[in-house]
RODREN-970987 format. One record per atom (N, C-alpha, C): residue in one letter; x, y, z. Coordinates in steps of 0.05 Angstrom, whole numbers, plus 32768, in hexadecimal, padded with zeros to 4 digits. Example, Ala and Ser with C-alpha at 12.3 -4.5 7.8 and 13.67 -1.06 7.14 Angstrom:
BEGIN
A81087F8E809C;A80F67FA6809C;A81087FBE809C;S81017FD3808E;S81117FEB808F;S81028001809D;
END
This chain:
BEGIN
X80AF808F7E81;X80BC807D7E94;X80B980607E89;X80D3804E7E88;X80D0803F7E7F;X80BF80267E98;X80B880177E96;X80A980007EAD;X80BD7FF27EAF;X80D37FF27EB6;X80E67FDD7EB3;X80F67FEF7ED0;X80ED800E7ECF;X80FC801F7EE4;X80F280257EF7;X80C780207EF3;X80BB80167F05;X80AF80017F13;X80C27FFC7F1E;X80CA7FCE7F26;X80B57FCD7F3C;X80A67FC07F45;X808F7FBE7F54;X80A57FC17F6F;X80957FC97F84;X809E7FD57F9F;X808A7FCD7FB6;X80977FBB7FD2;X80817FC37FE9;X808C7FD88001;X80837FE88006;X80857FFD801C;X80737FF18035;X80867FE88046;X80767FE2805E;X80857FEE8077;X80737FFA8089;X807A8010809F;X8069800E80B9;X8074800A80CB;X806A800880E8;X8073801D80FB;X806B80328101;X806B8047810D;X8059804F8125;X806380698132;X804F80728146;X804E808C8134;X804880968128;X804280B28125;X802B80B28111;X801E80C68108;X7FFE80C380F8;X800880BC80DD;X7FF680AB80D1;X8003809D80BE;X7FEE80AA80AC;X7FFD80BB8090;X7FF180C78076;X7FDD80B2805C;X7FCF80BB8056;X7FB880B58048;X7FD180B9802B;X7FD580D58029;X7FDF80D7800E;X7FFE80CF8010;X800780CF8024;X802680C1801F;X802680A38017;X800F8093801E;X80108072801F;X800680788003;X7FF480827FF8;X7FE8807F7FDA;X8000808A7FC6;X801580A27FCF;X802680A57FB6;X803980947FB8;X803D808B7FCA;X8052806C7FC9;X804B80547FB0;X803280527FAA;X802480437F9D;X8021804C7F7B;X8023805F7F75;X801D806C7F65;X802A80627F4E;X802380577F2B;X803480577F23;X802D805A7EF8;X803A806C7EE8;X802980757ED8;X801E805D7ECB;X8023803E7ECF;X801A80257EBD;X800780187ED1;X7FFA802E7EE1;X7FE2801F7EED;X7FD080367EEF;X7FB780227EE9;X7FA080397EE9;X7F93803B7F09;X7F98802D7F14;X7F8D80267F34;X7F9880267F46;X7F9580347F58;X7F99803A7F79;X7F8580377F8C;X7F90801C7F97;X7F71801A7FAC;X7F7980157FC8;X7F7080297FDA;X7F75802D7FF4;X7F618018800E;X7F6180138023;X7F60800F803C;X7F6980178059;X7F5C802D8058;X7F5D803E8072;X7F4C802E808A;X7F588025809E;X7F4E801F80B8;X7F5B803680CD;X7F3A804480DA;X7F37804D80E5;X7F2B80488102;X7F3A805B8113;X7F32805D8136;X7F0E8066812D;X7EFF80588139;X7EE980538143;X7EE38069815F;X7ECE806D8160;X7ECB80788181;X7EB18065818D;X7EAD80518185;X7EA080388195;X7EA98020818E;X7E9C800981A9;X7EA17FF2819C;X7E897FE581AF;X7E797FD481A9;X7E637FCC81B4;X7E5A7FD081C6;X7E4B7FF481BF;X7E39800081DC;X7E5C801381E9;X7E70800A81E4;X7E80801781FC;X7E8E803881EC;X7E96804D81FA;X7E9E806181F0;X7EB9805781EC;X7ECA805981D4;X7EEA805581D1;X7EEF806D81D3;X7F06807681E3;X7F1D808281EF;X7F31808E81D2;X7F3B807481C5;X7F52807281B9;X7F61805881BD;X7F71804E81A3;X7F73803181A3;X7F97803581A7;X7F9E802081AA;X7FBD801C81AD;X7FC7800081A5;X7FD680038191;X7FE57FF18187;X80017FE28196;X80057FCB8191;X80217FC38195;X802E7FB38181;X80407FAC8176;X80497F968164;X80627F868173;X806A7F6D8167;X80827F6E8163;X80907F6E8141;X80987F8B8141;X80987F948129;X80AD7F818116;X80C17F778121;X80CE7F698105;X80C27F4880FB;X80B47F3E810E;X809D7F308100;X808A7F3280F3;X807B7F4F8103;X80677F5780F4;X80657F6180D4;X808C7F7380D3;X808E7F7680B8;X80977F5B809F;X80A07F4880AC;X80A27F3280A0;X80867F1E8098;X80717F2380A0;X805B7F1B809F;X80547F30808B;X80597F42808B;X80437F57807D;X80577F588062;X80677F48805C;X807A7F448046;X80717F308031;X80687F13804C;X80647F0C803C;X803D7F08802E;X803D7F1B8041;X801F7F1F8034;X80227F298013;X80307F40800D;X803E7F437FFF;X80487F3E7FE2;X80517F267FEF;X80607F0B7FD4;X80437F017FCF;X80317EFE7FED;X80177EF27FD8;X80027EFB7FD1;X80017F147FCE;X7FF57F277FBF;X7FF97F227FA1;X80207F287FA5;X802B7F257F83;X801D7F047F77;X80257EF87F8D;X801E7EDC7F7E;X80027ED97F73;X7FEE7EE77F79;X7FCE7EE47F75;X7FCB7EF77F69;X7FD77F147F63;X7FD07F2A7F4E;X7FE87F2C7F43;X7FF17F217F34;X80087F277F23;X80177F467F21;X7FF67F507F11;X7FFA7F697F04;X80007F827F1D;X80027F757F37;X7FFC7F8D7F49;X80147F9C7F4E;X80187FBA7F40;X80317FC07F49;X803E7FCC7F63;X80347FDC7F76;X80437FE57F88;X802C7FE07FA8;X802E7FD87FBE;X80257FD37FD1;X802F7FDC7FEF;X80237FEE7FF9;X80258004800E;X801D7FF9801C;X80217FE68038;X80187FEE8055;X80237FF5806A;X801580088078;X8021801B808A;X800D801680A9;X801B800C80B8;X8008800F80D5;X8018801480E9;X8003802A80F7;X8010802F810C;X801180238127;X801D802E813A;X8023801B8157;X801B803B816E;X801B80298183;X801880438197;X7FF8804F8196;X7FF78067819E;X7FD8806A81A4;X7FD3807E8182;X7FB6806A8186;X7FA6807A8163;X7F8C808A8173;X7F8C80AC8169;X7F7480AE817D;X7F6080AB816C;X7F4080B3816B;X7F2D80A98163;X7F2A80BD814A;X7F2C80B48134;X7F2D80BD8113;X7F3C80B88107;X7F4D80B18116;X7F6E80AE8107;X7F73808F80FD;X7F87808F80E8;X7F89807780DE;X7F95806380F5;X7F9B804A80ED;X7FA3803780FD;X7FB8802480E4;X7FA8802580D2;X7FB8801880B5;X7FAF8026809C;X7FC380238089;X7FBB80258074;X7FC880188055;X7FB6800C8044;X7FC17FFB803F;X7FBE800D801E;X7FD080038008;X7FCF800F7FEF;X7FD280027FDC;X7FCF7FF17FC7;X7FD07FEA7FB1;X7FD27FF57F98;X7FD97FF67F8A;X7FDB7FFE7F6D;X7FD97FDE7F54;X7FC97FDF7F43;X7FCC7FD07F35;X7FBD7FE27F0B;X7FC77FCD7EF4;X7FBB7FDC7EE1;X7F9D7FE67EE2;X7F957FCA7EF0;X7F6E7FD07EF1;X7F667FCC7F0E;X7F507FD77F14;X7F447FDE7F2D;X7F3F7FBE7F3E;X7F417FA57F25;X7F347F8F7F37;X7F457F897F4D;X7F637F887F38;X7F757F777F4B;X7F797F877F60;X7F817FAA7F5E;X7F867FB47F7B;X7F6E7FB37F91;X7F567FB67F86;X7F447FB27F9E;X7F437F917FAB;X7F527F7D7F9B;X7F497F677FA9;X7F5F7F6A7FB5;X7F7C7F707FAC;X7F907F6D7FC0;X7F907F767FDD;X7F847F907FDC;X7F7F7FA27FE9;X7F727F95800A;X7F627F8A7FF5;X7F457F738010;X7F5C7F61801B;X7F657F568005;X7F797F438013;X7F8E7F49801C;X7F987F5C801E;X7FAD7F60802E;X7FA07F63804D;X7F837F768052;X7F817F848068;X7F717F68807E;X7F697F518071;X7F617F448082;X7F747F2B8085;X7F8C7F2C806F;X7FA07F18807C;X7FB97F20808E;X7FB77F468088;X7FC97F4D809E;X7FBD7F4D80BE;X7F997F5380BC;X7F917F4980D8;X7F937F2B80E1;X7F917F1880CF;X7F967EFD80D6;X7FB07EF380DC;X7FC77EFC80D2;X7FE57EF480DE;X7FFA7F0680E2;X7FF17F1A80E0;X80097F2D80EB;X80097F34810F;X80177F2A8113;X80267F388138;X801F7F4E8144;X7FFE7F658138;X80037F818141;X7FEA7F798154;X7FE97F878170;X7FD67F838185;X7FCE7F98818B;X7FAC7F97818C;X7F9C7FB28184;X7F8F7FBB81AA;X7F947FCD81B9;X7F897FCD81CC;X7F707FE881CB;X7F5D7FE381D2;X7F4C7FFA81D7;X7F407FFC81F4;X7F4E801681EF;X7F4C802D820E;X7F1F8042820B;X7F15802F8224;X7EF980388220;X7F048051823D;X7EE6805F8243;X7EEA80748252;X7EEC805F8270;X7EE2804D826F;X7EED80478292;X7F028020828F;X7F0B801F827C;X7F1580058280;X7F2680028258;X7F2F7FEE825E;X7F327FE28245;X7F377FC7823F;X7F3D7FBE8223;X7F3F7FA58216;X7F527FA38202;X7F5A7F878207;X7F6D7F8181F5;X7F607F6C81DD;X7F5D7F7E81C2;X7F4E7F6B81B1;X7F5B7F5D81A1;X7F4F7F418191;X7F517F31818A;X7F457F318168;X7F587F318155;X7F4B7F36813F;X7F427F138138;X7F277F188130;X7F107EFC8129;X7F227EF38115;X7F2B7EF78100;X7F397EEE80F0;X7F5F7EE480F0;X7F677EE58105;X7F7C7EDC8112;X7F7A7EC3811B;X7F947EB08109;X7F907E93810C;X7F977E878129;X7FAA7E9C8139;X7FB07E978156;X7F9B7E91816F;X7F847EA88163;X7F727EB28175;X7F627E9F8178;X7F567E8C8166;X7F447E748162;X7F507E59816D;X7F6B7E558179;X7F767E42817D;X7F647E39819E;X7F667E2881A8;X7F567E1C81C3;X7F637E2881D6;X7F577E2D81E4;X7F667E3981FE;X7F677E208217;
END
């Protein structure tokens, strides 16, 4: 295969249905990289002392995918070499094991995909539009990711 036929690619997907471990990683896949580096966020079954239920998502998805675009461009801009970049999160209820996101990188060497990787998963909790609720056994909450530039603003 020539590299010229495998043109770097982002796959980004906002869904309700269980989102695949190996479908987000062969999206990524490509024979001029030696590295595939994943980020699975997973449903929890606590959160300080409390039993979680199961968590539920909301977005508003065509911002959220425009944010997660251009996370994206600045991935490319800071790893050059990184060729193909998978994220996939879902919406609606995640029950407890199941993914919530998953993020995929591919690059030639292991540095750049694992840093992209970091950086993608804590700048898509910092500006992307998706709202995480968790359902405990007698109540729930609507959380606030710490790294979200909205969340820190003065009330």
């Amino acid at each position: 295969m020539e590299e010229s036929k495998d043109v770097p690619n982002d796959f980004i997907k906002l869904k309700s249905e269980k989102l695949s471990v190996d479908e987000v990683s062969e999206l990524v896949i490509s024979p001029y990289c030696g590295a595939v580096s994943l980020f699975i966020g997973t449903t929890r079954n606590n959160f300080e002392g409390k039993k979680v239920i199961h968590l539920e998502y909301e977005a508003y998805t065509s911002m959220a995918e425009t944010e997660i675009k251009k996370i994206c461009r600045d991935v490319r801009q800071k790893w050059p070499s990184v060729k193909h970049i998978a994220v996939h999160h879902r919406l609606g209820v995640v029950p407890i094991t199941e993914a919530s996101v998953i993020i995929a990188v591919s690059s030639p060497h292991r540095a750049e995909s694992l840093e992209a990787v970091m950086y993608c998963i804590n700048t898509l909790k910092a500006s992307v539009p998706i709202w995480k609720k968790e359902i405990y056994e007698d109540e729930y909450s609507w959380k606030e990711n710490k790294e979200c530039f909205w969340s820190n603003s003065e009330k």
